[in-house]
C-alpha positions as CSV (number, residue, x, y, z in Angstrom):
1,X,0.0,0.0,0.0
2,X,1.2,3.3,-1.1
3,X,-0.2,6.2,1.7
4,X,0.3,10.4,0.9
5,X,0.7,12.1,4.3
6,X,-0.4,15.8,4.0
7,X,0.8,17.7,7.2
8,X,0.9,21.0,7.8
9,X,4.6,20.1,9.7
10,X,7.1,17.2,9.7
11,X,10.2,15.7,11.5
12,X,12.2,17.6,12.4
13,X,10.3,19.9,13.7
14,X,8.8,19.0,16.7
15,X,5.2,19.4,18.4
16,X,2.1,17.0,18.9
17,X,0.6,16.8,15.5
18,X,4.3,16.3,14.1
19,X,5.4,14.0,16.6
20,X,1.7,11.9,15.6
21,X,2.3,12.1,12.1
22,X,5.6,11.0,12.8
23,X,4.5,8.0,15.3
24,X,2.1,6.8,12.4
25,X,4.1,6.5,9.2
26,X,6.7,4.9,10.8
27,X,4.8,2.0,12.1
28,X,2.4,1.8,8.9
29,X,6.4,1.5,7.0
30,X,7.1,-1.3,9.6
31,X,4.2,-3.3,8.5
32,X,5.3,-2.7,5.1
33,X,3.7,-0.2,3.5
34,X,5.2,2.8,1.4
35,X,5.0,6.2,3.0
36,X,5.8,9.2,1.7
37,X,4.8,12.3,3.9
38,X,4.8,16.5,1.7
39,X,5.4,18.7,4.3
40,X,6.6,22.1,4.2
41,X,10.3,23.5,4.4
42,X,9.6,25.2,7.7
43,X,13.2,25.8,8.2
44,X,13.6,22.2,8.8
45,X,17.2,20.4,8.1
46,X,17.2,18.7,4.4
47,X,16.2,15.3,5.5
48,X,14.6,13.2,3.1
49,X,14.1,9.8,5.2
50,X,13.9,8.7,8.5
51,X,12.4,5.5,9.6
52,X,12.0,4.2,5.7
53,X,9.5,7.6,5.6
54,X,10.2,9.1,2.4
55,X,10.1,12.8,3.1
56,X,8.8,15.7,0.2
57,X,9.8,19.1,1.1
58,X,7.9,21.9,-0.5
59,X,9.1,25.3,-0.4
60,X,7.1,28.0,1.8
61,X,6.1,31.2,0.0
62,X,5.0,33.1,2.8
63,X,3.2,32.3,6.5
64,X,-0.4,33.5,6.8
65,X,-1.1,33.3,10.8
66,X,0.2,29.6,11.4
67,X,-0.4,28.4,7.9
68,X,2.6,27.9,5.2
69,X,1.5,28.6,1.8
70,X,3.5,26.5,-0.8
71,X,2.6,27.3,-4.1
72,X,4.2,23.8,-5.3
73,X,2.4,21.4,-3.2
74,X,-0.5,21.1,-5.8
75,X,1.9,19.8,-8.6
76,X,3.9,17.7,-6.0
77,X,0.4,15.9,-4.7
78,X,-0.3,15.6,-8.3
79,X,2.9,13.8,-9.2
80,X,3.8,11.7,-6.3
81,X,1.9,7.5,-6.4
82,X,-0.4,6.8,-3.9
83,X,-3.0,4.5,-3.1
84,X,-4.7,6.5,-0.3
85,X,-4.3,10.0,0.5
86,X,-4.1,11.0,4.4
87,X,-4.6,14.9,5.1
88,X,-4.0,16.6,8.5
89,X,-6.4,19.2,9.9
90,X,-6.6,21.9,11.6
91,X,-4.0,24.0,8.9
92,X,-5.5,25.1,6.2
93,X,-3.9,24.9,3.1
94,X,-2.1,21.5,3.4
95,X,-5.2,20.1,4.2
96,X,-7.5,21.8,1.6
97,X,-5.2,20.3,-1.0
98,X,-4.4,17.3,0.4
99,X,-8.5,16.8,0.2
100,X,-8.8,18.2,-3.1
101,X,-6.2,16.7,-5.2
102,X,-7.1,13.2,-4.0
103,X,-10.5,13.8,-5.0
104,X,-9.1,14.5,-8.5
105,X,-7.0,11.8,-8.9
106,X,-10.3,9.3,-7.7
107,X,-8.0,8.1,-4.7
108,X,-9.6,7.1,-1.3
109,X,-9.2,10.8,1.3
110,X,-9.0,10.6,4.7
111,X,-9.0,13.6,6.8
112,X,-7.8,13.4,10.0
113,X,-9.0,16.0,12.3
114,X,-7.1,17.1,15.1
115,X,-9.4,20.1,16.5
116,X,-11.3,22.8,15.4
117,X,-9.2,26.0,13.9
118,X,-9.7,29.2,16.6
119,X,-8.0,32.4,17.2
120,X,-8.8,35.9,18.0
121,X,-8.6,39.3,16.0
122,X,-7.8,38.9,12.3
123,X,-7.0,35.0,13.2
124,X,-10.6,34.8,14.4
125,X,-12.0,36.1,11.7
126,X,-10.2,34.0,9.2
127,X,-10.8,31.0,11.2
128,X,-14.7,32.2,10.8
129,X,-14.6,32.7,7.3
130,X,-12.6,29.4,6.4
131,X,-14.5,27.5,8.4
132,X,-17.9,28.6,7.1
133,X,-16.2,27.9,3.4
134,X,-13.2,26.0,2.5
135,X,-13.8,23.9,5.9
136,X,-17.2,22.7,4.7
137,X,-16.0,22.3,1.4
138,X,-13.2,19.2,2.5
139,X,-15.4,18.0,4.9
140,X,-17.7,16.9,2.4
141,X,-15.7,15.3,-0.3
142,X,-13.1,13.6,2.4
143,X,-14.4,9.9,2.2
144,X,-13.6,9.3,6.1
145,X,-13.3,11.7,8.8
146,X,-10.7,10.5,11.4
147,X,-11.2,12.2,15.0
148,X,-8.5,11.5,17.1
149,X,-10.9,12.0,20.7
150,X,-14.3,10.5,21.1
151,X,-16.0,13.5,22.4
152,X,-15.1,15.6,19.2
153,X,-17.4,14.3,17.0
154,X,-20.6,14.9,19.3
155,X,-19.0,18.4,20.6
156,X,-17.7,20.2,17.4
157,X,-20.3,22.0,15.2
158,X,-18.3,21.0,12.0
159,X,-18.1,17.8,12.8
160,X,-21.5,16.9,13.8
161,X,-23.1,16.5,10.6
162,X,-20.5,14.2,9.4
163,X,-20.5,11.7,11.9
164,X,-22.2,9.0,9.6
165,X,-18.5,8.7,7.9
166,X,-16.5,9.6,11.3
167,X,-14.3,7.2,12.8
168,X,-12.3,7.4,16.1
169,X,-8.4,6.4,16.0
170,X,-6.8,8.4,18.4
171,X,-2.9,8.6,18.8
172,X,-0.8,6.1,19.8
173,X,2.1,6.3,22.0
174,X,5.7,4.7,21.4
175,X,5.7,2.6,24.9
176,X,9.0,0.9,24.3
177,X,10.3,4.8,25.0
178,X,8.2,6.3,27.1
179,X,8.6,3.8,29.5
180,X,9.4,3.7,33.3
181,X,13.3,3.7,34.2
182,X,15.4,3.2,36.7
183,X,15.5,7.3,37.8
184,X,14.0,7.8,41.4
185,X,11.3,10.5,41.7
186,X,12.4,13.8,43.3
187,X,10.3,14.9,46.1
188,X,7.5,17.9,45.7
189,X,8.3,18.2,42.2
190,X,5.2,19.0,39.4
191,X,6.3,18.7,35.9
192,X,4.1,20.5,32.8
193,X,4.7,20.4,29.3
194,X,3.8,23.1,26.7
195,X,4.9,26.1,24.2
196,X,5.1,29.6,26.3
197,X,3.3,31.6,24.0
198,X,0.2,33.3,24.1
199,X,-1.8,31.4,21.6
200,X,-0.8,28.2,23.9
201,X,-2.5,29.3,26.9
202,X,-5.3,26.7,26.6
203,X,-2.8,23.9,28.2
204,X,-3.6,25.4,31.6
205,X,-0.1,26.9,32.8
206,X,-2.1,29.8,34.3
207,X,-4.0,27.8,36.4
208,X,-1.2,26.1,37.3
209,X,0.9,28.7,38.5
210,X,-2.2,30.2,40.7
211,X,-2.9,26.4,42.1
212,X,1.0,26.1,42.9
213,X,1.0,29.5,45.1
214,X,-1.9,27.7,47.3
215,X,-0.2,25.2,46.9
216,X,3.3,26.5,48.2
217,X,1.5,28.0,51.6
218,X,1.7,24.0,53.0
219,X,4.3,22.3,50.6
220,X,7.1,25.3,50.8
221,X,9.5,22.7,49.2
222,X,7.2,22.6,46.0
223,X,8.7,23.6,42.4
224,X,7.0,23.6,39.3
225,X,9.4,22.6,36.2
226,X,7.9,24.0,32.8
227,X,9.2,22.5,29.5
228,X,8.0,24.2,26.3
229,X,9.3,26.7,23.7
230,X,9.3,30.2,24.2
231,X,11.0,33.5,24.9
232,X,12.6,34.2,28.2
233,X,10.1,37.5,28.9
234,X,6.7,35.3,28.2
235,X,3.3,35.7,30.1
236,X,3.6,32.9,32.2
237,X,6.9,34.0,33.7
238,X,5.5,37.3,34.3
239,X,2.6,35.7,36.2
240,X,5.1,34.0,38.2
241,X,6.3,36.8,39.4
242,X,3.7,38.7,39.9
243,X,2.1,35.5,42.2
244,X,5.8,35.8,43.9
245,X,6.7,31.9,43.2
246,X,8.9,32.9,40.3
247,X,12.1,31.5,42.4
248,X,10.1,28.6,42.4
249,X,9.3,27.9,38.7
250,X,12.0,26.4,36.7
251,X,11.5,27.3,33.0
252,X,13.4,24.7,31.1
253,X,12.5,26.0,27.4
254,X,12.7,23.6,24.6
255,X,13.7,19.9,26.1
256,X,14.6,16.9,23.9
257,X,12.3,13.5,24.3
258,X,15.3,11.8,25.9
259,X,15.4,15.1,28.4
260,X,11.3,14.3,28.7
261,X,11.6,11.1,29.4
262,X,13.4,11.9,32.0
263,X,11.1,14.5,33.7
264,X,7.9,12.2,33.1
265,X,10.2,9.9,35.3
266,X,11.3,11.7,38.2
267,X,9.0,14.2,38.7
268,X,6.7,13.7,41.9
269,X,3.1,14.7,40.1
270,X,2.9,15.5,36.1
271,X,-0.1,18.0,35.7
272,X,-2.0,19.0,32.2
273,X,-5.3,21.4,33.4
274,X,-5.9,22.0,29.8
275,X,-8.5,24.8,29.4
276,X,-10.3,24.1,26.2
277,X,-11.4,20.9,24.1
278,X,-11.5,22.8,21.3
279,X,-7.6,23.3,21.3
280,X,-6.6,20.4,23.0
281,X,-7.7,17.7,20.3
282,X,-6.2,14.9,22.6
283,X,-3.3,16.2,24.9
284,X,-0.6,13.5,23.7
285,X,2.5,14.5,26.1
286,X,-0.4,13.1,29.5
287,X,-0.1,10.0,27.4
288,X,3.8,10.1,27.6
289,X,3.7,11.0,31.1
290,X,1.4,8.4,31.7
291,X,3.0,5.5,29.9
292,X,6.0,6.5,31.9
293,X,3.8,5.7,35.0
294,X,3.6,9.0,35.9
295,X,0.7,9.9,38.8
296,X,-0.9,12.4,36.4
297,X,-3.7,15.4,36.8
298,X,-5.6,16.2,33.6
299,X,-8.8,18.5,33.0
300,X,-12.1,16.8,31.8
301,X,-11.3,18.0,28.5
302,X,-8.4,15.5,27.0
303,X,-9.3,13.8,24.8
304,X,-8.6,10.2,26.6
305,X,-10.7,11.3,29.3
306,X,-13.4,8.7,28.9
307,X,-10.6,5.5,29.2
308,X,-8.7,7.9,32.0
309,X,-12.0,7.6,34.1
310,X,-12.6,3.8,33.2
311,X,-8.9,2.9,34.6
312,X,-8.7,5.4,37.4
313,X,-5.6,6.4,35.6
314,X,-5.2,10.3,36.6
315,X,-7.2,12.8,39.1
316,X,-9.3,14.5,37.4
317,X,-10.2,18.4,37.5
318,X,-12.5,21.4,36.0
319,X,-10.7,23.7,33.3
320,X,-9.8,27.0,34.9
321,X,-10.4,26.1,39.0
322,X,-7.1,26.5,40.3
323,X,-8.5,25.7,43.8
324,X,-9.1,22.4,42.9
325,X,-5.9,21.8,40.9
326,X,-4.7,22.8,44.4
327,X,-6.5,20.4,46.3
328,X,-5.7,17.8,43.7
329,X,-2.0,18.5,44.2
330,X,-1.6,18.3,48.1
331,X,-3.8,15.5,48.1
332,X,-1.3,13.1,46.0
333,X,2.0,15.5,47.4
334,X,1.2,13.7,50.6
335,X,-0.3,10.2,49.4
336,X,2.9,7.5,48.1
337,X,0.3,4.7,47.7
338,X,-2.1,6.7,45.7
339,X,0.2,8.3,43.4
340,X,1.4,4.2,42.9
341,X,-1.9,3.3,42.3
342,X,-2.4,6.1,39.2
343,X,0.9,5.6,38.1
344,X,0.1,1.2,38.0
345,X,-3.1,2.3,35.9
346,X,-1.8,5.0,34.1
347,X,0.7,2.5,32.6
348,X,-1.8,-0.3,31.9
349,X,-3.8,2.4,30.2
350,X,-1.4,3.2,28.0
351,X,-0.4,-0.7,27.4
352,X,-3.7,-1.4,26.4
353,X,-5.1,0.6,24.6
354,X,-2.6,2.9,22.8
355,X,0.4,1.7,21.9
356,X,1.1,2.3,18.0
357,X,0.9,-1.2,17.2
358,X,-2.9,-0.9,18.0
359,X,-3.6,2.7,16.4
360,X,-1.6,1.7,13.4
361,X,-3.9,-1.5,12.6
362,X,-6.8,0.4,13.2
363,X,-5.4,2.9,10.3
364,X,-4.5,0.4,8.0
365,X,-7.7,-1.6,8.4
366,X,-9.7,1.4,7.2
367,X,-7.1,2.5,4.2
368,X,-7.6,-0.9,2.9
369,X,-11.3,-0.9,3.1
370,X,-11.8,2.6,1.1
371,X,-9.1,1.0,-1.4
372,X,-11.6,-2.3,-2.0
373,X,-14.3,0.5,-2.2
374,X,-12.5,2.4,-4.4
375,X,-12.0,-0.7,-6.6
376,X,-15.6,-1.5,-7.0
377,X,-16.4,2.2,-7.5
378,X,-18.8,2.5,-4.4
379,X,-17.2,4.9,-2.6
């Protein structure tokens, strides 16, 4: 089988719908398939494999918001074999002609949508018009809509009328490498994962900050480690010291897997308060943590949440209430046998149900039914 990805980023850049894109073409290349993934030039290092992924680059124009606009994908989409065309959502562009030239070229489409496409100012109002266009437009002619949380096709207004040609396949997550070690867990230590800017605010570091002052008033040892990208004067580090803990917050910047790995292992607590479900399609670094055996706190909104409540696998807590991220936090701080107990579940969690081996099959299983459809012509 011969599978087109269409993201809006590739390896080597690094983020969650990279690192996913990344996590599924390698494994559907292990089962052997052929893989070639168009992404943009981004900046990124000339690689052109990794993992037996054959990797297009297509050279970037200009950047509207997020979006790189590369006049040449059409032509490349147009030249390249496939049996089954893959686009990635929410970026437009990428995706619109990931849609639209596998529609030409009668091959099967899937679209595999991450979360809606939001914003404020003239963001917002691109997002508004796109979505009320373009949006609708490669919705309708994708063949299968993949939603990577099962609360996103009941809960997103775009997505709602094309449930009858949804499926879920969620991410999977690489648990031969996020894995527990050997590292001891340091003491009053909460780890959290995500990009410093302001358009990232939706993981929750807010709340987080304002829970770990509380927080701080009975657990004075308490620190807060932050891994994400972002510059050294960013809103969160402001908020830190303007809640007076900033002594207390150590802002790691961008950290390697190896170097997260490492974190999931020894830190004391891992915490995600993610604010919206819109933005967080699933929350894949709670998944690392968790498969690391992490004791984990997530909001109700990740997109797991429904298996997280089945195997008691995290504490769960409202978006936005700091107060009970608080409580959440000095109830496991001062509880060894319940954080062992999420972190046993957490790991069977991730065991279970989402190693790659699993979400890979899944994938496969439907390419090759829209490629017997496709056969027949009763797509």
């Amino acid at each position: 089988m011969r599978i087109l990805h269409v993201p809006p980023g590739f390896y080597p850049r690094i983020g969650g719908q990279e690192n996913y894109v990344l996590g599924w073409a390698r494994w559907q290349v292990s089962l052997g398939n052929k893989v070639i993934v168009i992404a943009p030039e981004d900046g990124a290092p000339e690689i052109r494999e990794i993992n037996g992924i054959e990797i297009r680059r297509v050279k970037t124009l200009l950047r509207f918001a997020t979006a790189n606009i590369t006049p040449s994908l059409p032509l490349r989409l147009l030249s390249e074999p496939a049996d089954v065309f893959n686009a990635h959502y929410p970026m437009p562009w990428n995706a619109d002609w990931g849609v639209l030239i596998g529609r030409i070229r009668r091959k099967p489409v899937v679209l595999t949508y991450c979360n809606d496409l939001g914003g404020r100012g003239l963001k917002g109002l691109f997002g508004m018009l796109y979505n009320r266009t373009l949006l609708r437009l490669i919705l309708r002619l994708s063949h299968r809509v993949v939603a990577i949380s099962p609360h996103y096709p009941r809960l997103s207004v775009h997505l709602r009328r094309h449930q009858h040609k949804t499926v879920v396949i969620p991410p999977g997550v690489d648990t031969n490498y996020f894995r527990p070690t050997d590292l001891t867990r340091e003491a009053h230590t909460v780890f959290f994962v995500g990009a410093l800017q302001e358009h990232h605010r939706y993981k929750g570091l807010e709340s987080l900050l304002r829970a770990v002052k509380i927080v701080r008033e009975q657990v004075p040892e308490l620190r807060l480690v932050v891994a994400g990208k972002g510059e050294e004067d960013n809103p969160f580090s402001r908020l830190a010291t303007e809640l007076g803990i900033k002594q207390h917050v150590c802002f790691l910047g961008f950290v390697s897997n190896e170097e997260l790995r490492s974190w999931y292992n020894r830190c004391t607590v891992f915490a995600m308060p993610s604010l919206s479900w819109r933005q967080e399609g699933f929350g894949m670094v709670a998944l690392e943590a968790m498969a690391c055996g992490a004791p984990t706190i997530v909001s109700e909104v990740v997109g797991p949440i429904e298996d997280i409540r089945e195997y008691d696998a995290a504490e769960v807590v409202e978006p936005e209430n700091h107060q009970e991220i608080a409580v959440s936090l000095l109830d496991l701080l001062g509880n060894e046998e319940r954080r062992r107990e999420l972190g046993r579940n957490a790991l069977r969690l991730a065991q279970e149900r989402y190693t790659w081996q699993r979400v890979t099959a899944k994938t496969l299983s439907l390419y090759q039914e829209l490629i017997e459809c496709t056969s027949q012509d009763t797509l």
